[in-house]
KOLMI-561218 format. One line per 3 residues: number of its first residue (from 1); for each residue x, y, z of C-alpha. Coordinates in nm, 3 decimals. Each point is the difference from the previous one (the first is absolute). Layout:
! KOLMI-561218
NUM = X Y Z; ...
This chain:
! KOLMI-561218
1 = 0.866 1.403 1.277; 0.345 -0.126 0.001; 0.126 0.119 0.364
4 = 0.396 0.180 -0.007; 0.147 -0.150 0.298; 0.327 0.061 0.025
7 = 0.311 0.242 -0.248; 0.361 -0.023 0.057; 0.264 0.228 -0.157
10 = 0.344 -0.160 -0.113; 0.295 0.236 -0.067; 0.176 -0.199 -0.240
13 = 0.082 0.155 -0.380; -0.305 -0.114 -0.101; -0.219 0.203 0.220
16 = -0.204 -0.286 0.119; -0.342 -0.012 0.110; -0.163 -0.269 0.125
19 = -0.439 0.021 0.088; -0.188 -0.317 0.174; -0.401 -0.002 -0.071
22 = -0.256 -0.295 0.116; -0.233 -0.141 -0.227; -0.266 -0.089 0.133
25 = -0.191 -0.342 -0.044; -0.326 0.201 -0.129; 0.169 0.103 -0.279
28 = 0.157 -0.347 -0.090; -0.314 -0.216 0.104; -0.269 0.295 -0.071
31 = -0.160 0.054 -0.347; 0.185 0.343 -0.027; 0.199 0.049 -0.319
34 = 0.225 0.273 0.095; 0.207 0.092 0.305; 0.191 0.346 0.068
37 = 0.190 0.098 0.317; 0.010 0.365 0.140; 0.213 0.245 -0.227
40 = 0.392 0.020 0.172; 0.302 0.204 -0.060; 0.261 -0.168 -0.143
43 = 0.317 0.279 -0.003; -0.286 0.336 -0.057; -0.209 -0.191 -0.230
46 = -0.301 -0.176 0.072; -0.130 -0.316 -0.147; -0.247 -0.288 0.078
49 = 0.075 -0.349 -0.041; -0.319 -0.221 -0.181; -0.069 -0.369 -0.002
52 = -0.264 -0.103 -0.250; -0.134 -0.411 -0.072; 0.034 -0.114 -0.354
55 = -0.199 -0.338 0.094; 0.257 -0.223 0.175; 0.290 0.293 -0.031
58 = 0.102 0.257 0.142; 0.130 0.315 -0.119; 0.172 0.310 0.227
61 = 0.072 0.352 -0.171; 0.173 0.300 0.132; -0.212 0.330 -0.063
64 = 0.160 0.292 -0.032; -0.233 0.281 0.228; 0.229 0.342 -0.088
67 = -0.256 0.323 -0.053; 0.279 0.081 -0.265; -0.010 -0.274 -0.281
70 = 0.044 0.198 -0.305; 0.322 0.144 0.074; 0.212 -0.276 0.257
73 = 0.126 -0.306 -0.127; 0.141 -0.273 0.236; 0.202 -0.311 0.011
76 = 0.014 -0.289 0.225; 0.081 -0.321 0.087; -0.311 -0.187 0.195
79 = -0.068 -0.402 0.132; -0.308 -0.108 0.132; 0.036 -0.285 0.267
82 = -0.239 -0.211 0.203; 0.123 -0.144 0.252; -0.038 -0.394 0.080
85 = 0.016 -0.097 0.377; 0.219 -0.305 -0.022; 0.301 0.107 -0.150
88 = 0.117 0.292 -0.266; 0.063 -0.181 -0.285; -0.387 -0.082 -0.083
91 = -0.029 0.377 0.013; -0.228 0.126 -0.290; 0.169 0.268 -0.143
94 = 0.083 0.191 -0.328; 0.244 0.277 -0.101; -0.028 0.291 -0.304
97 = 0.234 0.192 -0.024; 0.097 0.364 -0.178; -0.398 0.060 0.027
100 = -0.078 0.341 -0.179; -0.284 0.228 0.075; -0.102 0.222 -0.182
103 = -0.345 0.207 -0.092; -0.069 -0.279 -0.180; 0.133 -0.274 0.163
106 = -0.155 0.024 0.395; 0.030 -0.327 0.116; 0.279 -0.357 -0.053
109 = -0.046 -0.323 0.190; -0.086 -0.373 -0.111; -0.263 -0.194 -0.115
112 = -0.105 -0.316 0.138; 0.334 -0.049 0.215; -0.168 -0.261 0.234
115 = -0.307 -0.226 0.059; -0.257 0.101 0.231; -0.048 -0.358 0.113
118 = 0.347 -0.044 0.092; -0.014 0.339 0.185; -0.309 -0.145 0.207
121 = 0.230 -0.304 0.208; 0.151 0.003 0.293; 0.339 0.099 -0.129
124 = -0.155 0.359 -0.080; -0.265 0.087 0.204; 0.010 0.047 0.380
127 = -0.295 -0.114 0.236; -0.214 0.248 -0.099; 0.086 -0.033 -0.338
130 = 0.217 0.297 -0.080; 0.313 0.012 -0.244; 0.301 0.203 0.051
133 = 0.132 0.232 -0.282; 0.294 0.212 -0.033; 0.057 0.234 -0.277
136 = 0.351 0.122 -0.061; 0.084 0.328 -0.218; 0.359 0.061 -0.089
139 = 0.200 0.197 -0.228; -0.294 0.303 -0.007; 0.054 0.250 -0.251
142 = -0.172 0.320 -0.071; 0.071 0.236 -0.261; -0.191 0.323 -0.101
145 = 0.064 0.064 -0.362; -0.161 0.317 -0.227; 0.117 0.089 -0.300
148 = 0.086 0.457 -0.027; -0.005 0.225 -0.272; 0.204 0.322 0.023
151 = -0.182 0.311 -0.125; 0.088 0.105 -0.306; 0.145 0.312 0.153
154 = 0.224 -0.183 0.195; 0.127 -0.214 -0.344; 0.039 0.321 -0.181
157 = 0.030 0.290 0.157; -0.073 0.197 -0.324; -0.355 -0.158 -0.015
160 = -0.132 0.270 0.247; 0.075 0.288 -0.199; -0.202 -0.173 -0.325
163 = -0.274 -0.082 0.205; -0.337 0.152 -0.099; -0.084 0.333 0.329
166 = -0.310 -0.206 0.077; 0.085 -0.296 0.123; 0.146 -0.079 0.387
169 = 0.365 0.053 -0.007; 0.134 -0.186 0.291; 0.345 0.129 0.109
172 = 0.349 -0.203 -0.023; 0.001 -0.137 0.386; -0.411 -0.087 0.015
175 = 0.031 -0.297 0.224; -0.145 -0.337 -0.153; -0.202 -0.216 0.218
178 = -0.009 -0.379 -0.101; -0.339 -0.183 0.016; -0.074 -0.123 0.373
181 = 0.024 -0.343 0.155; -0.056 -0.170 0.347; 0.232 -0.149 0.221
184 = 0.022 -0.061 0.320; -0.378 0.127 0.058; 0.096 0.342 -0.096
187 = -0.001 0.175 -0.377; 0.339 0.111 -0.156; 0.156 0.160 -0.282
190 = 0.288 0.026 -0.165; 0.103 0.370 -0.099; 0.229 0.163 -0.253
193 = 0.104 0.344 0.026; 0.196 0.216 -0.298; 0.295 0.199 0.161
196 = 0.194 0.279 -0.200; 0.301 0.132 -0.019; 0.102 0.320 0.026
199 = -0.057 0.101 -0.414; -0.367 -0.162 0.057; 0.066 -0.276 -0.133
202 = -0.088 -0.386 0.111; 0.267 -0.086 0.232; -0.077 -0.295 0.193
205 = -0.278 -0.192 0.139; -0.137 -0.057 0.350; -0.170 -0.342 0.051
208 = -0.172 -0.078 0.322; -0.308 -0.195 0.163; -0.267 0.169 0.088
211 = -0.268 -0.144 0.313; -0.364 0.141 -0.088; -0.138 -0.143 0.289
214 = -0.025 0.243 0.304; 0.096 -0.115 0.335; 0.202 0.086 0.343
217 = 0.219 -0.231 -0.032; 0.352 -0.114 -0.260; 0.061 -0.262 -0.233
220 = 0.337 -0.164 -0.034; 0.012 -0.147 -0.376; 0.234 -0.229 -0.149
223 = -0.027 0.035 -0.349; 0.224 0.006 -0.311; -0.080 0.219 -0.289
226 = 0.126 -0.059 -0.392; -0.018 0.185 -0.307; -0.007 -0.148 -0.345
229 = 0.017 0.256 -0.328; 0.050 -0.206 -0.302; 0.326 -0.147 0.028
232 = 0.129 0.190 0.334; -0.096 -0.109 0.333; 0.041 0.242 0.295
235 = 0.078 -0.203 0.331; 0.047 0.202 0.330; 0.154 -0.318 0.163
238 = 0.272 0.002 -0.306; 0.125 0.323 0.102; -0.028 -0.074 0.377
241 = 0.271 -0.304 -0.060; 0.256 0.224 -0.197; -0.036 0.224 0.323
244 = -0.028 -0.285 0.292; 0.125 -0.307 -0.181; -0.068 -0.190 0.369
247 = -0.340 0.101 0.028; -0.205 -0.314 -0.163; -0.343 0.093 0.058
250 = -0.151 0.092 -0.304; -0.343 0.165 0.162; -0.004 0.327 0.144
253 = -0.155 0.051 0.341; -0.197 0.339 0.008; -0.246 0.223 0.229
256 = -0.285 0.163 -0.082; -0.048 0.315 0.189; -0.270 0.153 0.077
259 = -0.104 0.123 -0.341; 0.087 -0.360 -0.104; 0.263 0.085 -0.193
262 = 0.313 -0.239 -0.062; 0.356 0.051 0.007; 0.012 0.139 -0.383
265 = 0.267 -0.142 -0.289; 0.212 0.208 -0.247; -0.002 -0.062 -0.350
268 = 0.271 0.121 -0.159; -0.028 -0.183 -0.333; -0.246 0.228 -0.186
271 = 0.112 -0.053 -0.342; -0.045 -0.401 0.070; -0.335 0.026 0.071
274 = -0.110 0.209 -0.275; 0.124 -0.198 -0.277; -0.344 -0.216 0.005
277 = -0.183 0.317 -0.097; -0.072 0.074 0.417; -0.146 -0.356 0.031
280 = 0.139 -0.279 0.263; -0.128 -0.270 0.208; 0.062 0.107 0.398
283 = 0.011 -0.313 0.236; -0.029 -0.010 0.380; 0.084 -0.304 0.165
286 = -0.184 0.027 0.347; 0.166 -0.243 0.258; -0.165 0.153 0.306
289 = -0.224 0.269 0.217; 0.067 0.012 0.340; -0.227 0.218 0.215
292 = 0.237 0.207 0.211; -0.169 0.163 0.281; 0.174 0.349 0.195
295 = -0.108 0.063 0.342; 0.197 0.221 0.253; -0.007 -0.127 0.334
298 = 0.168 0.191 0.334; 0.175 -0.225 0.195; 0.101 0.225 0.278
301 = -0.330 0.103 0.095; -0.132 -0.108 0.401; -0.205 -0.231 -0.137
304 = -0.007 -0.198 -0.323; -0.271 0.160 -0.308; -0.176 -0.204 -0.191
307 = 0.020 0.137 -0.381; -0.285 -0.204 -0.192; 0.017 -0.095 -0.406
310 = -0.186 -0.140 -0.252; 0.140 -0.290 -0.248; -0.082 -0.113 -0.325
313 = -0.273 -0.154 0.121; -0.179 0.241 0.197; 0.103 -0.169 0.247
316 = 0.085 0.218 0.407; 0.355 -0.048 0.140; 0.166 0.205 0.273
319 = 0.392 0.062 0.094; 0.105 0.083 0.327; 0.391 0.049 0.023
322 = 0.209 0.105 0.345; 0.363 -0.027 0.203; 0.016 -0.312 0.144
325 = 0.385 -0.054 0.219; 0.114 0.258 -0.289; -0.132 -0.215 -0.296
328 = -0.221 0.127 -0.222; -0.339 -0.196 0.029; -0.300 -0.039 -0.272
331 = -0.336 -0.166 0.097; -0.246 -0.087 -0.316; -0.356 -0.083 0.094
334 = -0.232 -0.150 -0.243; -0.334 0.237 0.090; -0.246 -0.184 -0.253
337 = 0.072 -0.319 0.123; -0.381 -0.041 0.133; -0.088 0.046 -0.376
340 = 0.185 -0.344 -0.136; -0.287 -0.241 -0.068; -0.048 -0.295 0.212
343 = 0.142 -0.300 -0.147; 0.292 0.196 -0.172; 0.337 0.162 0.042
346 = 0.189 0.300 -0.133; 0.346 -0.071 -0.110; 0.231 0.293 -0.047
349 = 0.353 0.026 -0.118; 0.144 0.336 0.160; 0.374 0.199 0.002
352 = 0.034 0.314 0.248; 0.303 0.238 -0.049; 0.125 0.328 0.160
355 = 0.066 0.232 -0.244; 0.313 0.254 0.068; -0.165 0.398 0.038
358 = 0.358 0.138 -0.110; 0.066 -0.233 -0.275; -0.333 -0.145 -0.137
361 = 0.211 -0.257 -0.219; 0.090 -0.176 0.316; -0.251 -0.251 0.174
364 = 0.043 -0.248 0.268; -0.188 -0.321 -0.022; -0.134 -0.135 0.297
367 = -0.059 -0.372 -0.106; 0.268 -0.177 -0.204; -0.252 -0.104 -0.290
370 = -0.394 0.041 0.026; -0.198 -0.140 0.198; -0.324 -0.149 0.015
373 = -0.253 0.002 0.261; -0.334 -0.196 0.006; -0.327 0.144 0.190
376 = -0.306 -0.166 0.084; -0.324 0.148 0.159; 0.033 0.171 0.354
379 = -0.151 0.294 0.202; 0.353 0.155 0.028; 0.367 -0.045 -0.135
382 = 0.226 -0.023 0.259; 0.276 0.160 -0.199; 0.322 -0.098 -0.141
385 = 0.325 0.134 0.154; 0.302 0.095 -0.228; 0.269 0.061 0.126
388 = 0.256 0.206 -0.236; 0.380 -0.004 -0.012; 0.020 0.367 0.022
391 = 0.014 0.195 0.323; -0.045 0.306 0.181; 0.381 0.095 -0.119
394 = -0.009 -0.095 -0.341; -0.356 0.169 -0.026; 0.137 0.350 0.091
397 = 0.323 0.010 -0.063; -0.064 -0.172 -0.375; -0.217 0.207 -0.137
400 = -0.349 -0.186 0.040; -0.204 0.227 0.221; -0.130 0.333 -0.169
403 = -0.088 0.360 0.135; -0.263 -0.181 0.240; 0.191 -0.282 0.143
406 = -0.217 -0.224 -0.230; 0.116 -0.290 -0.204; -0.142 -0.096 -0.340
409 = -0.089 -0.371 -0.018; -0.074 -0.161 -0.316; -0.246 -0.342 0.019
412 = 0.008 -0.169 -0.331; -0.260 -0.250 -0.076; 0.070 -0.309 -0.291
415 = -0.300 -0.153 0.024; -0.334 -0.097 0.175; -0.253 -0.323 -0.035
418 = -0.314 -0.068 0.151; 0.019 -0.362 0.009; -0.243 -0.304 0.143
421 = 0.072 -0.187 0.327; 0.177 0.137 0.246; 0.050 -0.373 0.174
424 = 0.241 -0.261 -0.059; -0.202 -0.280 -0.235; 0.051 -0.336 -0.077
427 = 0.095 0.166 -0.338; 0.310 0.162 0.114; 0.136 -0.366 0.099
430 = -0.004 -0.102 -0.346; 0.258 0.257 -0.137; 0.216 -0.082 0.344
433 = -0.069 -0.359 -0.085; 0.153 0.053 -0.360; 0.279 0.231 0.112
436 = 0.122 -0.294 0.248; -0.031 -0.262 -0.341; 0.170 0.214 -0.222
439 = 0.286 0.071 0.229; 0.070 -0.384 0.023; -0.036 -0.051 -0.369
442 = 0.280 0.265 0.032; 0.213 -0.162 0.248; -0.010 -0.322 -0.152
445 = 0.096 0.140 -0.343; 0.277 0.189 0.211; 0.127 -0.335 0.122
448 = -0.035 -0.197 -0.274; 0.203 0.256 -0.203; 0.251 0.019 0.288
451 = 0.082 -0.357 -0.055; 0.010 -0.005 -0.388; 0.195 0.298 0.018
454 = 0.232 -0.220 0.263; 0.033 -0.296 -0.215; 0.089 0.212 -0.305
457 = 0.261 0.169 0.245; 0.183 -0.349 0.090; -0.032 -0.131 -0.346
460 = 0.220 0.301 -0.141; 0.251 -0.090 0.290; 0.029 -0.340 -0.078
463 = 0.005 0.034 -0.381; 0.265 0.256 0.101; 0.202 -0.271 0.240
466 = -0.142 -0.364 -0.055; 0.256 -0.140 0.221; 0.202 0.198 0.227
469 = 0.343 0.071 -0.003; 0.238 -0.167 0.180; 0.153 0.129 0.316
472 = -0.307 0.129 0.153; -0.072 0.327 -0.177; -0.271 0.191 0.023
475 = -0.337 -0.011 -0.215; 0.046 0.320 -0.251; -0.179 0.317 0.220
478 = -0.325 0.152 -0.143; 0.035 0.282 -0.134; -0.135 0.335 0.220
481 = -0.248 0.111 -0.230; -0.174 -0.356 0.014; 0.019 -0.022 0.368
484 = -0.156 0.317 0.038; -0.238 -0.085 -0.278; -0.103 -0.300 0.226
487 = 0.015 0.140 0.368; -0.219 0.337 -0.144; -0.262 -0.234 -0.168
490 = -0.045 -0.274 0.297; 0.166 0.152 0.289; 0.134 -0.248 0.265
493 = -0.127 -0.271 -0.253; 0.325 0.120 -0.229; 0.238 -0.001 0.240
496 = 0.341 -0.239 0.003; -0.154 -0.214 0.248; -0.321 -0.149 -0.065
499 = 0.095 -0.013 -0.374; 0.312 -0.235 0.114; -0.237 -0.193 0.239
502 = -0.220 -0.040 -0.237; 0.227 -0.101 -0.282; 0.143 -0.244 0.249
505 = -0.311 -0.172 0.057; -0.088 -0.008 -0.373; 0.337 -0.124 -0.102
508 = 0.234 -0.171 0.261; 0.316 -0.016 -0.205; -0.032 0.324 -0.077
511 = -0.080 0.083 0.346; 0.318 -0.211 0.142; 0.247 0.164 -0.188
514 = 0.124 0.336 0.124; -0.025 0.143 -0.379; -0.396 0.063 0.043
517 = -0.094 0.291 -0.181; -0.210 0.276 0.196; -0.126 0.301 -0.040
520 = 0.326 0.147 0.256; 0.212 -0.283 -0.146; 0.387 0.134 0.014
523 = 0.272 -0.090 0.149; -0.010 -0.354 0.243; 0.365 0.065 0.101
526 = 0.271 0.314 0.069; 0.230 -0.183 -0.234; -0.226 -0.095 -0.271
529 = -0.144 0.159 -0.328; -0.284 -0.007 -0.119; -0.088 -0.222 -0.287
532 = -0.150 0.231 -0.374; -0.051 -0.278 -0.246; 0.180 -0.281 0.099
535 = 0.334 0.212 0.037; 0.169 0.160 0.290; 0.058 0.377 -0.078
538 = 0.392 0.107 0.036; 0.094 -0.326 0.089; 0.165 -0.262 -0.301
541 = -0.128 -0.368 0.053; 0.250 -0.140 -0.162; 0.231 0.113 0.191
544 = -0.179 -0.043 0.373; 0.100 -0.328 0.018; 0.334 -0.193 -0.115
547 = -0.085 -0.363 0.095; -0.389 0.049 -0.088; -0.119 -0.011 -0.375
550 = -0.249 0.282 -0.008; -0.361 -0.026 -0.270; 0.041 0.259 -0.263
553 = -0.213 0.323 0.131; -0.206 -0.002 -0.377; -0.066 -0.395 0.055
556 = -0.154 0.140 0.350; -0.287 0.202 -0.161; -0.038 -0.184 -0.340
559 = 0.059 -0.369 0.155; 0.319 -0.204 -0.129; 0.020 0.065 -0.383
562 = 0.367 -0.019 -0.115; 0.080 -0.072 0.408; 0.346 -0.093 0.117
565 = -0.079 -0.299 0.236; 0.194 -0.295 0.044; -0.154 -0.372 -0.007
568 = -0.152 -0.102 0.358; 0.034 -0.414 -0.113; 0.377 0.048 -0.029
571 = 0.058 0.142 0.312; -0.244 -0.092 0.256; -0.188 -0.326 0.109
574 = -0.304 -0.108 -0.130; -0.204 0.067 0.387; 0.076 0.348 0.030
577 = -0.089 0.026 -0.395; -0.313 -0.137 0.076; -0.043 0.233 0.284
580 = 0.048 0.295 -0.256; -0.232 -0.121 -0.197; -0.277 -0.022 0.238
583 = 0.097 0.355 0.212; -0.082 0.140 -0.356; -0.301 -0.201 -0.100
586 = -0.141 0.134 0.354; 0.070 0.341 -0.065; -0.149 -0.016 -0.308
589 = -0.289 -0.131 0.116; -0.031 0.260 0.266; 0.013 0.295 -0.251
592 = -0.357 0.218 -0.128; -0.166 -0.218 -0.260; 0.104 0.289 -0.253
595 = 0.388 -0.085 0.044; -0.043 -0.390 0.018; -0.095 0.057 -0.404
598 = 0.284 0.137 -0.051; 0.345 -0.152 -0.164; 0.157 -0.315 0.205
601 = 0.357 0.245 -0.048; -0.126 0.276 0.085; -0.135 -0.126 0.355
604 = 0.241 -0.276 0.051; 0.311 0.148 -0.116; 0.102 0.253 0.255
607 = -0.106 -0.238 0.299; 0.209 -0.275 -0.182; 0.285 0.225 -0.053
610 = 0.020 0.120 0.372; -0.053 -0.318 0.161; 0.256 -0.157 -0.205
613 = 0.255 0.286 0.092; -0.068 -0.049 0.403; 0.063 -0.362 -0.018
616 = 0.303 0.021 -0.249; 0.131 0.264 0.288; -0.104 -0.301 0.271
619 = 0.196 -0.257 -0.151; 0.288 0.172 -0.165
């Protein structure tokens, strides 16, 4: 048998659940065909996970275990992983996903996914020749679907004066009980009741869900129920936007009581769903079945009670509650503990809230989300200690104590596994082991997209501004919503000054001018402006200047087409010609290998233009 090891719950949309079994080397170096682990509960249904050799390969299947197959269907999304020991990526692994099962569909998986003789190396197999495997199950779906036939005195009332005196005449609001199903471990059904109005006839419908299964104890189910008659659909969550368009939860989140009856529905729509001859399809999407758990403690009494329960399981607890420096105190104990096998551990996932006496719509949670609390064979629990945000004020004086001073407590439990090993393994350090790889692979992909993302940044600025302009003005600023864009994606990476060290050491001339462009890039002085497309808003260049010929603000952006420049060879020497020449051969050079490609004009032409200016200026 395939031991279950370890389960973790993620609450992400996807409703994420993640079980670790060990294969053992028997089963992998053994003549055995078939391997099966212990049946789990993966969101209230159980299944079994089966490895079977095809020769060399390996296949894995996911069985579905549900008492109810006939009347549940179910969707998921499953992957089957083994884990390697040196590094995550030589992880065997597969994925199927939107897996259907139905009553005659129990079981999906993968055949011959991997070789058996590459599972039995060192990469796989630990020293006693174990494997690691983790199942993951997301995206669960289970829906209860029956199809309904109205009566035919219900279709037409007339019908029940025609029909013959000996047969069974039901009357008008006979309740109609849907065929049952199991969920959750306990048996429902879904059930319609006929209401009239005040002539006698059909006025409206009552729709509720119904718990057959006796117990002491409430269920809180999340479920969604639809109605489809031909071409109308009835949707309770329809009419519950038109009412609260904020509210988008689409399930409703119900009680049984203790006849195990459900908050009911209205149906309004009579003449909808009668226009299939009395016949539609009812569907009840069942998201969860949490077992809620009411115990009254007194915690003003000399010394605390203990007030013991039953779960689920069968399993003993006790709750002690009391005043502790006016807070309100509960104490669970674990009472079966003793019972846990040797060589295993409970897990359970567990919410506890105070439920207001004078308004019973009002609860208090004690923990912020569930929690989850693992046990392990002992002669006694020592306890755990809650302490509660309410105290002895808001416990009297808001309307939580009853006639008897006694508060209502409600423990709800999510789930509970039995699993293998209670002890840290050599096993465990191969899923810390791949955490630590995979969150370098991350960082490094982090980086390296950092720096692309950089490069792509000071490109845009320089195809922007190739040159500079002259008189020392500033680099054009970023705009806020890319700064932001940077600083919320990197953090301190993004910010104005390790981008501009960074471009400094990647390009000096860029670097050595004060028109670098940075993510906080604005304005270098009081009295200057900053610099949109080679053009100074507000200001007129030709004008700025009366002795200086200024470059044409176009010819800045799309290099000196049509340009009014003068010729250098008539008015200055040939040495500080030469020296033009080379200043823009080395800042040429010194540009990304993307702009070096690009048009002699387009990178040589501003440079040219406002060199030639400054010395015209020096020797005028």
């Amino acid at each position: 048998m395939a031991h279950f090891t370890r389960f973790v719950s993620f609450e992400d949309k996807f409703n994420t659940n993640l079980f670790t079994f060990i294969l053992p080397s028997s089963f992998l170096l053994g003549t055995d065909e078939k391997l099966i682990t212990r049946e789990f509960i993966c969101r209230n249904i159980p299944f079994v996970l089966t490895f079977v050799k095809n020769g060399d390969q390996l296949n894995a299947f996911l069985l579905h275990r549900s008492r109810d197959t006939e009347t549940l269907e179910m969707t998921l999304d499953l992957s089957v992983a083994l884990l390697c020991r040196e590094h995550f990526t030589r992880n065997e692994s597969f994925v199927e996903k939107n897996c259907k099962f139905t009553n005659k569909v129990t079981l999906h998986g993968r055949k011959s996914f991997t070789s058996i003789n590459r599972l039995c190396s060192v990469d796989f197999m630990d020293e006693r020749g174990n494997i690691q495997c983790e199942l993951e199950i997301k995206n669960l779906l289970v829906s209860y679907l029956t199809e309904i036939q109205l009566p035919p005195q219900l279709i037409n009332p007339q019908y029940a004066h025609v029909m013959p005196s000996n047969q069974n005449r039901q009357p008008l609001d006979a309740k109609i009980d849907t065929p049952s199903f199991f969920y959750a471990n306990y048996e429902w059904c879904v059930v319609i009741q006929p209401k009239l109005d005040s002539v006698g006839q059909l006025g409206h419908f009552r729709l509720f869900i119904q718990r057959l299964t006796s117990c002491d104890h409430s269920i809180k189910l999340t479920y969604r129920v639809k109605i489809t008659a031909g071409s109308y659909t009835w949707d309770p969550n329809q009419e519950k936007k038109l009412t609260n368009p904020h509210d988008s939860n689409p399930y409703e989140v119900n009680y049984t009581d203790i006849h195990g009856l459900c908050r009911p529905y209205r149906i309004d729509r009579v003449r909808e769903l009668l226009q299939a001859n009395g016949k539609f399809t009812l569907t009840v999407e069942l998201k969860d079945a949490v077992t809620v758990f009411p115990i009254i403690v007194d915690p003003f009494a000399p010394n605390p009670i203990p007030v013991p329960f039953l779960d689920k399981d069968q399993q003993a607890w006790t709750v002690e509650a009391y005043i502790e420096e006016q807070c309100f105190i509960i104490r669970l104990y674990y009472s079966d503990i003793f019972k846990i096998p040797i060589n295993y551990l409970r897990s359970i996932c567990f919410n506890i809230t105070v439920r207001n006496h004078r308004d019973t719509k009002t609860t208090t949670s004690v923990f912020q989300k569930p929690v989850t609390k693992y046990y392990s064979q002992k002669d006694t629990d020592e306890g755990l200690e809650i302490s509660t945000t309410l105290d002895v004020e808001e416990l009297t004086e808001r309307g939580y104590l009853n006639e008897q001073h006694s508060v209502t407590i409600e423990i709800e439990i999510f789930f509970s596994h039995l699993m293998f090993s209670p002890e840290y393994s050599p096993l465990d350090d191969i899923v810390r082991k791949q955490k630590q790889q995979i969150i370098r692979e991350l960082q490094a992909a982090q980086n390296e997209n950092f720096q692309l993302e950089k490069k792509l940044h000071e490109l845009q600025m320089t195809i922007q501004n190739p040159g500079g302009l002259p008189g020392g003005s500033s680099a054009p600023a970023t705009p806020d919503v890319v700064r932001k864009y940077y600083e919320r994606k990197y953090g301190e990476k993004g910010s104005s000054s390790n981008l501009l060290a960074t471009i400094g050491t990647n390009n000096p001339s860029l670097s050595s001018n004060s028109n670098a462009p940075s993510f906080d890039a604005g304005q270098s002085m009081s009295n200057t402006l900053p610099v949109r497309n080679g053009t100074v808003p507000g200001k007129n260049l030709t004008t700025t200047t009366s002795t200086m010929p200024q470059p044409n603000s176009a010819n800045a952006v799309r290099g000196v087409q049509n340009s009014s420049t003068f010729n250098l060879r008539n008015r200055l020497p040939d040495s500080i010609q030469n020296t033009i020449a080379m200043t823009s051969q080395s800042l040429q050079s010194k540009l990304p290998a993307s702009l070096q490609k690009l048009p002699t004009s387009f990178t040589q032409g501003p440079t040219l233009n406002m060199l030639a200016s400054k010395f015209q200026n020096a020797f005028s």
